[in-house]
ZAMARGU-4260 file (C-alpha; in steps of 0.2 Angstrom, whole numbers, plus 5000, padded with zeros to 4 digits):
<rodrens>
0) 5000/5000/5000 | 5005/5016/4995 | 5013/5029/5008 | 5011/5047/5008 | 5028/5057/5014
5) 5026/5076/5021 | 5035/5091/5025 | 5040/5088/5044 | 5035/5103/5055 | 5054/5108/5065
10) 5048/5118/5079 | 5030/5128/5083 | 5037/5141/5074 | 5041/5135/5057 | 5026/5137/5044
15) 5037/5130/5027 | 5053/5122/5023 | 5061/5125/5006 | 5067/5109/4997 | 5086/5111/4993
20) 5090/5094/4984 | 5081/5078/4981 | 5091/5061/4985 | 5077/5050/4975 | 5068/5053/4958
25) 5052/5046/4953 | 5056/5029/4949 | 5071/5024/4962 | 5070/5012/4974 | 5071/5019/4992
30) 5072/5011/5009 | 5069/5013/5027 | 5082/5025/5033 | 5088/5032/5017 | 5087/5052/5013
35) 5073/5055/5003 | 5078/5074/5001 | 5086/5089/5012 | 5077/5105/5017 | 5080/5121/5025
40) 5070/5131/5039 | 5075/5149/5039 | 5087/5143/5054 | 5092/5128/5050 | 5095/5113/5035
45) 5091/5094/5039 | 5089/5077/5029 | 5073/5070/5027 | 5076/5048/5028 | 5062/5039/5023
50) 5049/5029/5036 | 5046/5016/5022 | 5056/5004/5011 | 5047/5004/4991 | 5047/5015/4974
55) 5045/5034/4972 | 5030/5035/4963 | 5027/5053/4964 | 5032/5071/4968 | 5024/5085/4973
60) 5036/5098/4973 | 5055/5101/4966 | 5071/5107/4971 | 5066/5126/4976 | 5050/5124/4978
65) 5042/5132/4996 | 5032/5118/5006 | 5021/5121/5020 | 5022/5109/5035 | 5014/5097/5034
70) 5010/5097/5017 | 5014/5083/5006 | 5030/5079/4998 | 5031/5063/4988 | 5021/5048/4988
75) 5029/5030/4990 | 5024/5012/4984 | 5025/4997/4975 | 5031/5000/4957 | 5013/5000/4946
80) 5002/5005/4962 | 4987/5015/4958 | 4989/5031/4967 | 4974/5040/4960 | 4967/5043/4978
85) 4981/5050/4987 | 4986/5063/4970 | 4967/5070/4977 | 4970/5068/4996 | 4987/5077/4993
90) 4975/5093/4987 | 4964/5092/5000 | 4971/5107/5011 | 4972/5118/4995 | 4959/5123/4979
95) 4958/5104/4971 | 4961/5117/4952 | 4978/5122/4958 | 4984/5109/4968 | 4984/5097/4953
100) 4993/5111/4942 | 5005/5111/4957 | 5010/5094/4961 | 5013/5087/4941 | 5031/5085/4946
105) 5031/5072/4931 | 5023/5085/4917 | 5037/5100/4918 | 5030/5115/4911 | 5040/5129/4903
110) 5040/5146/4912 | 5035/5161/4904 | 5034/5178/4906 | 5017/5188/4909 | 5010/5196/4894
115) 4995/5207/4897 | 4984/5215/4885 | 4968/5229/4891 | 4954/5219/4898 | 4961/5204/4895
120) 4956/5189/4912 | 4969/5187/4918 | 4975/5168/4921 | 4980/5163/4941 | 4975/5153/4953
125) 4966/5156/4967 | 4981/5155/4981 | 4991/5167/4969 | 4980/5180/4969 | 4977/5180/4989
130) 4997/5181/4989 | 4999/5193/4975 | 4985/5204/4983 | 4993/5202/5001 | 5014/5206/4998
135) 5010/5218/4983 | 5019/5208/4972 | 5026/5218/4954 | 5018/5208/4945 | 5027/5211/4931
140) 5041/5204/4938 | 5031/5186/4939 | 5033/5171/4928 | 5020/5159/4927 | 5023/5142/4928
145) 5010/5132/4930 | 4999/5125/4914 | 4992/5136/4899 | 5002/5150/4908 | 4992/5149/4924
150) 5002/5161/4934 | 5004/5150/4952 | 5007/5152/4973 | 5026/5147/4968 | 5027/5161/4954
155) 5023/5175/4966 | 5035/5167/4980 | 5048/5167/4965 | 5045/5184/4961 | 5046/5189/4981
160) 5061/5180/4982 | 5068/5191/4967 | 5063/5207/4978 | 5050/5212/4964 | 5039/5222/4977
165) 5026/5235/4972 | 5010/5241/4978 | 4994/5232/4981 | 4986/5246/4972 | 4995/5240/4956
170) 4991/5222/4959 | 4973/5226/4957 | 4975/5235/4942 | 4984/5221/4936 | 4971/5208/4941
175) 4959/5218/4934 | 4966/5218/4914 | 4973/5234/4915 | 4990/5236/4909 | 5002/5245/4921
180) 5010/5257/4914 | 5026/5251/4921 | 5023/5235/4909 | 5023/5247/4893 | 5038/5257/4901
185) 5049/5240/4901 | 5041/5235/4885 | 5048/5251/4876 | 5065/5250/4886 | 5069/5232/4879
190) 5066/5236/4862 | 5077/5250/4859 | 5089/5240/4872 | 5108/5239/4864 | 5114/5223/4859
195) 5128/5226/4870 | 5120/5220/4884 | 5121/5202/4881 | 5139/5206/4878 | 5141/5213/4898
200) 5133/5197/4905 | 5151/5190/4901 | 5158/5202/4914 | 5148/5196/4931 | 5143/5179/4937
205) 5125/5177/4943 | 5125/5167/4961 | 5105/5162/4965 | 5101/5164/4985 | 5100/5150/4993
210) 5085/5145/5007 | 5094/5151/5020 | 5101/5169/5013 | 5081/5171/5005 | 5076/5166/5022
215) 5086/5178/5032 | 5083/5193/5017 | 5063/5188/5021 | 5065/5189/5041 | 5075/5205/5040
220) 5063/5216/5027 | 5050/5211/5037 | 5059/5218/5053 | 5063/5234/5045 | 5047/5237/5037
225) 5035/5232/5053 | 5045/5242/5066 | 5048/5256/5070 | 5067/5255/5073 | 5078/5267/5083
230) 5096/5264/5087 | 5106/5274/5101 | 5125/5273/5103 | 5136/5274/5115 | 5154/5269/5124
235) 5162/5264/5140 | 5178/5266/5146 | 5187/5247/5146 | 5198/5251/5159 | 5194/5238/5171
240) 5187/5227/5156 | 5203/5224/5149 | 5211/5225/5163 | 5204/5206/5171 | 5204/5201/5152
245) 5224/5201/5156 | 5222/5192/5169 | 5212/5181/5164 | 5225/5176/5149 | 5240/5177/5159
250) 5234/5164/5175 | 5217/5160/5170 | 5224/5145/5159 | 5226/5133/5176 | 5209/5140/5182
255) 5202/5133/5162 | 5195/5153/5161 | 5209/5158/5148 | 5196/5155/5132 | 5184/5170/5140
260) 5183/5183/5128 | 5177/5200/5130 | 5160/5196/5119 | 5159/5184/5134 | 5162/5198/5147
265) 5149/5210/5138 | 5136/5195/5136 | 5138/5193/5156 | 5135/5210/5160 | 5120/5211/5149
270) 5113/5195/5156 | 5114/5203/5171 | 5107/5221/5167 | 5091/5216/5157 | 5082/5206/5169
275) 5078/5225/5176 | 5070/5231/5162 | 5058/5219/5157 | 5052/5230/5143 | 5067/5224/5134
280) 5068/5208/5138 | 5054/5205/5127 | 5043/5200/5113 | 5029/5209/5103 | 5018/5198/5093
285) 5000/5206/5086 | 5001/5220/5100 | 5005/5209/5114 | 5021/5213/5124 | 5030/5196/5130
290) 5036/5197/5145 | 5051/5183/5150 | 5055/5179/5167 | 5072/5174/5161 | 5086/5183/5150
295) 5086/5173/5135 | 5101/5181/5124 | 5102/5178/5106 | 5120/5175/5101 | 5124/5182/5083
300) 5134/5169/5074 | 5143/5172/5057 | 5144/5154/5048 | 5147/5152/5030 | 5128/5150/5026
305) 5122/5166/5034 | 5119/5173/5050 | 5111/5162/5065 | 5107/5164/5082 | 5105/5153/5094
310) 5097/5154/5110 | 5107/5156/5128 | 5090/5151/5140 | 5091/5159/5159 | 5109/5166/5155
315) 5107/5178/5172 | 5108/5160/5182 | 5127/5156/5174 | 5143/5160/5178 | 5153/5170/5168
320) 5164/5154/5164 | 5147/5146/5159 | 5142/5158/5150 | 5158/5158/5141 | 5158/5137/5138
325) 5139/5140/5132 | 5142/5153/5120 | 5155/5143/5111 | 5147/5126/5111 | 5131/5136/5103
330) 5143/5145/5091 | 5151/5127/5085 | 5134/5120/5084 | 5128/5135/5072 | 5143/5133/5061
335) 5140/5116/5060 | 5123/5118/5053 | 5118/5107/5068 | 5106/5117/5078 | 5089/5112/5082
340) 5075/5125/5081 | 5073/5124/5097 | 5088/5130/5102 | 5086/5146/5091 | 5068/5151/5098
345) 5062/5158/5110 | 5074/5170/5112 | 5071/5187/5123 | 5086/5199/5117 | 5102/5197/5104
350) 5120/5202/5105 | 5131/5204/5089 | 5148/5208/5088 | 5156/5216/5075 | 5171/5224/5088
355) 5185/5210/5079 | 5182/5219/5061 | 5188/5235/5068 | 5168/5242/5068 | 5167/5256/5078
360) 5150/5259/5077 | 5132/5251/5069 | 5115/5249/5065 | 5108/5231/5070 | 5093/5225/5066
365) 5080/5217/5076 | 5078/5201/5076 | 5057/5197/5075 | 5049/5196/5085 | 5061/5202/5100
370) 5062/5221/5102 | 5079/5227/5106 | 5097/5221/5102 | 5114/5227/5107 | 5128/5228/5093
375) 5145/5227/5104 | 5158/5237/5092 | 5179/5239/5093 | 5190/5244/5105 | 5198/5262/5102
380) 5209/5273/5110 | 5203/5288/5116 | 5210/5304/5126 | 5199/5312/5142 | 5197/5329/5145
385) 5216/5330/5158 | 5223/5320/5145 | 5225/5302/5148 | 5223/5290/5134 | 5208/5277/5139
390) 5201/5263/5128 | 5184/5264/5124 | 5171/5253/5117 | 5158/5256/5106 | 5139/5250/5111
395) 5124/5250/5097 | 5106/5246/5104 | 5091/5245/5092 | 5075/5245/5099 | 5055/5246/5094
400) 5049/5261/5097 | 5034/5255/5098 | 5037/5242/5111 | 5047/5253/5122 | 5052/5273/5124
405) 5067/5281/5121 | 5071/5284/5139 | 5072/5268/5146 | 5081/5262/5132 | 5091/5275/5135
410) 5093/5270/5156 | 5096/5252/5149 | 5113/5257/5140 | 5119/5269/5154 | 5115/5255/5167
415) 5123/5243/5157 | 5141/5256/5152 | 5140/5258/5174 | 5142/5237/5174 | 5154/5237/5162
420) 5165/5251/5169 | 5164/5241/5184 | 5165/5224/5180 | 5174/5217/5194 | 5161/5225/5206
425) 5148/5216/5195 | 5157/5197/5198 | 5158/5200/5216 | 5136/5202/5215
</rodrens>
């Protein structure tokens, strides 16, 4: 008896995966314990292995493709099986009209582009045009897929994903036959276009995003675009920072506290600081302020896929030293492409540290649904008003203003730059 596969749901959180390679075609063999295919969450990738032992007798989606949780992914069997039924059960959560345009994995249709003429109906599914109405889509910038040039959920997604953003206004129009007047514009461009330009596409290389980089571009646009974000800046003087640093890398090796860095030094005093301003130590999901009862800190990590950032859960109940151990073992876990989506959720606050590149100052952004996050920036040298040098380093804090004012952001930093100046008062708490 046939088996249908679907897209597993990794975490609460997670509403789609995006398929990044298939291990099996239609046709292959597979069994029990061999990848199927591997996905991407916008935090993580993972190998799907198969719960059954038979033939791949059907795929509903391709490498690229954007599935929902849950949603089916292929179908397996005994070579020959009849799988009539399940084709219709795998379109029972969508329009049965688009779903069995959707999931003809075997029939490829060619892509082309949208031509539009005055008043002409315009040919798109039902799930398309809920999307296309609800991002604003260009729709100019889509290219229809699906049969007879049906225009489908995965064109719009591909034309997001391309950052062809417009206005819903213009979607309407659109939809409703009229041709936008941007259409005519590119029309007229491309036809009195230089040859040339075929000639200049010798002189770049064209990289596509892959699921992770269009997930993180997704995550931050929508942070920028739904908040209203606010960064304030400031420094502390290091003396006393660098300072126990030395002394921590001179004798701190017997002690196994050599490996402590400063971002580990910062993290401790945040971890310490924020659980007094609760404001900050926060969620906002549809105008609802989260409150957490514990300071879990987001750690930035830089990894060769993009940017992830685990979780540090109750941070305020470690020592510095674990803090230090916990930082790096999440850090080797992200680079590794081996977190779990639990242990990048729930997080209350984020620290990044852009100090080792010489950054004196930034802008971070948010990450959603959190509302603040501290940038920690380089160490520089700077002279006081009697003339002694001083090293000084930089803070950048982001914050909703629409979660939280100005001033308290404001009393956060200048508590925070008090603990840092005074760090060895802050160990003896």
């Amino acid at each position: 008896m046939a088996n249908l596969v679907i897209m597993p749901r990794q975490g609460q959180s997670v509403e789609s995966c995006i398929i990044t390679a298939w291990h099996k075609k239609v046709g292959d063999a597979v069994s029990e314990g061999e990848v199927l295919f591997s996905y991407e969450t916008d935090k993580s990738a993972f190998d799907e292995k198969s719960l059954f032992t038979g033939t791949v007798l059907h795929l509903f989606a391709a490498e690229g493709d954007v599935v929902p949780c849950l949603d089916p992914v292929c179908i397996i069997g005994e070579a020959g099986e009849d799988i009539g039924a399940m084709l219709g059960a795998g379109a029972a959560e969508a329009p049965a009209e688009e779903k069995k345009e959707e999931v003809k994995a075997e029939t490829k249709v060619e892509a082309v582009a949208v031509e539009v003429k005055a008043g002409e109906r315009i040919k798109i599914s039902p799930r398309a045009k809920n999307l296309a109405l609800k991002t604003g889509v260009d729709m100019t910038e889509v290219t229809a897929s699906g049969p007879h040039g049906r225009i489908i959920e995965r064109d719009i997604n591909a034309a997001l994903d391309r950052g062809a953003v417009g206005t819903v206004a213009a979607v309407e129009d659109f939809l409703a036959g009229k041709v936008a007047a941007k259409a005519e514009e590119k029309a007229a461009e491309t036809a009195s276009a230089p040859t040339a330009a075929a000639d200049n596409a010798a002189e770049y290389t064209e990289v596509p995003m892959s699921g992770v980089r269009k997930a993180i571009a997704r995550n931050m646009h929508a942070s920028l675009s739904e908040m209203a974000q606010l960064t304030l800046n400031t420094s502390f003087d290091a003396t006393d920072v660098m300072a126990y640093r030395a002394k921590l890398k001179a004798s701190g090796e017997a002690l196994g506290l050599s490996k402590i860095t400063l971002n580990d030094i910062v993290f401790y005093a945040v971890s310490r600081v924020l659980p007094k301003f609760p404001e900050l130590n926060a969620t906002l999901v549809d105008n609802t302020l989260r409150l957490y009862k514990h300071a879990n800190i987001g750690l930035a990590v830089d990894t060769e896929k993009g940017l992830y950032v685990p979780t540090i859960f109750a941070a305020e109940t470690m020592s510095l030293s674990e803090l230090s151990a916990a930082n790096k073992a999440a850090a080797a876990k992200a680079r590794e492409g081996s977190l779990t989506p639990a242990e990048m959720s729930n997080g209350s606050f984020t620290v990044t540290n852009l100090g080792s590149m010489g950054i004196e100052s930034f802008t971070p952004v948010i990450n959603p649904p959190q509302v603040a996050i501290l940038g920690v920036c380089a160490v520089t040298n700077r002279l006081k008003a009697d003339g002694t040098v001083y090293p000084a380093m930089g803070l950048s804090l982001t914050f909703d203003h629409r979660a939280i004012d100005g001033s308290p952001a404001a009393k956060f930093l200048k508590e925070l730059v008090s603990a840092l100046e005074n760090f060895s008062l802050l160990l003896a708490k």
